[in-house]
N, C-alpha and C positions, 0 to 999 in steps of 0.2 A: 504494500500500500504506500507505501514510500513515495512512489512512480505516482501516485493520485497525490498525494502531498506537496511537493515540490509543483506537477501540472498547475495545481487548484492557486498558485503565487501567482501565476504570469498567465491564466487565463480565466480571467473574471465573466466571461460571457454567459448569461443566464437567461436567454430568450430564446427560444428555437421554434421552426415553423416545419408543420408535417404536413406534405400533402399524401391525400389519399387519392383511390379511387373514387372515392364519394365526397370529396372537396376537402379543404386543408382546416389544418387549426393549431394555433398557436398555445406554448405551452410557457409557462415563467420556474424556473426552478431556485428551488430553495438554496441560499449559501451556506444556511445550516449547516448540511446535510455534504460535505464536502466532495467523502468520497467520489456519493454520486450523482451529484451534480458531475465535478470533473469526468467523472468515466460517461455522462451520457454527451457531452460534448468533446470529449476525447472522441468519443464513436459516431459522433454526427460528425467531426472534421473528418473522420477515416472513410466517408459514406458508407458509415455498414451498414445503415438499416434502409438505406435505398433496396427497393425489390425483398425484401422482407414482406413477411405477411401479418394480417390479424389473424390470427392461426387459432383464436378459442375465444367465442362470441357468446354471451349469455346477456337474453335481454332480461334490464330492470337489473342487474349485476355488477358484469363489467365487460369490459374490453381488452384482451391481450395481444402484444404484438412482437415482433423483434424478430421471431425465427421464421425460418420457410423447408419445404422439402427438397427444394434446388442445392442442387452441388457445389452451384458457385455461392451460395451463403456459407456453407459448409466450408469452403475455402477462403472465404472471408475470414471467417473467426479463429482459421488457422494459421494465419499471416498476423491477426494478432494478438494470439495465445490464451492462454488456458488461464483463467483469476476466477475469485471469487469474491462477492464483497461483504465486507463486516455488515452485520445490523448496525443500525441510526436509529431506533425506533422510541427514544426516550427525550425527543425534541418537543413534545406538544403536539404532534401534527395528526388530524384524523383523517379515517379514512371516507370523507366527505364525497358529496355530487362532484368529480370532476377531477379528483386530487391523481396524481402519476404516483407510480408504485410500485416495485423490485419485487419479483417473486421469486423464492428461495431456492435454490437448483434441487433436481430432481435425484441428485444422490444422496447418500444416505448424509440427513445434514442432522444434527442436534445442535448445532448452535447454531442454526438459522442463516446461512451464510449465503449471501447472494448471487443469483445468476444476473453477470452484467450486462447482458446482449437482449435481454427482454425487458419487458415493461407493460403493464395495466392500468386504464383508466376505469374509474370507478364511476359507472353511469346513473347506480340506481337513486332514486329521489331521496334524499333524507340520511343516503349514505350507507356502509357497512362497517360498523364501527365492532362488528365482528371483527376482524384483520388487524386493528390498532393494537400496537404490541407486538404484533407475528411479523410484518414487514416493511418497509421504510419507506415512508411516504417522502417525496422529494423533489414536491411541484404539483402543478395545479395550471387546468385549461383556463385562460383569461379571453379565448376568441375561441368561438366554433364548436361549441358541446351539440348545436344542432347535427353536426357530421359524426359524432360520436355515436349519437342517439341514431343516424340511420344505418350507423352500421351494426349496431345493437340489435335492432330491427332483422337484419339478415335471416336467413333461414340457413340453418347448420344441420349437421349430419351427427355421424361418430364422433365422438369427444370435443363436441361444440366446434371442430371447425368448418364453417361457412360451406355451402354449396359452391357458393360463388367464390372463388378468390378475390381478396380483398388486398391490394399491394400496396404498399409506402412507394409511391412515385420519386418524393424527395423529402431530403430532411436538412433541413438550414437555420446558420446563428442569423439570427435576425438583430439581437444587440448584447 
């Protein structure tokens, strides 16, 4: 984490703009939250999450994205390596309509350590403040939850991912 440390001096940028298939929306991230912040604009300059998917859709829920079944993601992520991130989860921050959010890698984790190539927004009305404490919330949608909401909307198959493919077009520091 060192490598997030040292990033998070000399690059303060905490605006980023997603677009989707279904239109774009901007996102503000917490400087709290340093790791990740730094590692989600570490990974927007690297364009990783370009052509990534919304891979696990649950309406009135949330929203998950970052990974895809393509190879070339797959070789993305291996250009720049294998991490995991600490929890952040003791900042105040809930898991409110809108808030961005690390979900914890899918090995065997006991301390909660996060997978840094994904991320979920939290759609449903009023929040799931189930989650607060389990994963680190690290930003919040300030333009465009209507795009959220239709991709919510989606109709999904097997383990909630989408009939339709839903692609990150692009992802940009905006300031």
């Amino acid at each position: 984490m060192e490598f997030f440390l040292e990033y998070d001096k000399h690059h303060k940028e905490n605006k980023v703009r997603i677009t989707t298939d279904f239109g774009s929306f901007d996102i503000l991230l917490y400087n709290e939250t340093k790791f990740h912040r730094s590692n989600f604009i570490f990974l927007t300059k690297q364009k990783y999450f370009v052509d990534t998917q919304f891979y696990r859709v649950i309406d009135n829920y949330m929203v998950q994205a970052g990974n895809s079944d393509d190879v070339k993601i797959s070789k993305k992520r291996g250009k720049i390596g294998k991490y995991l991130l600490p929890p952040d989860t003791k900042r105040g921050f809930k898991h409110d309509r809108g808030v961005i959010s690390m979900p914890s890698s899918a090995i065997e984790n006991p301390h909660k350590l996060a997978s840094p190539y994904e991320f979920f927004i939290i759609q449903q009305h009023g929040g799931s403040h189930f989650l607060d404490g389990d994963y680190t919330v690290f930003g919040h949608v300030t333009r465009g939850m209507d795009v959220i909401d239709k991709i919510a909307a989606v109709e999904t198959g097997k383990g909630d991912w989408p009939l339709q493919n839903i692609y990150i077009r692009d992802c940009e520091i905006i300031e």
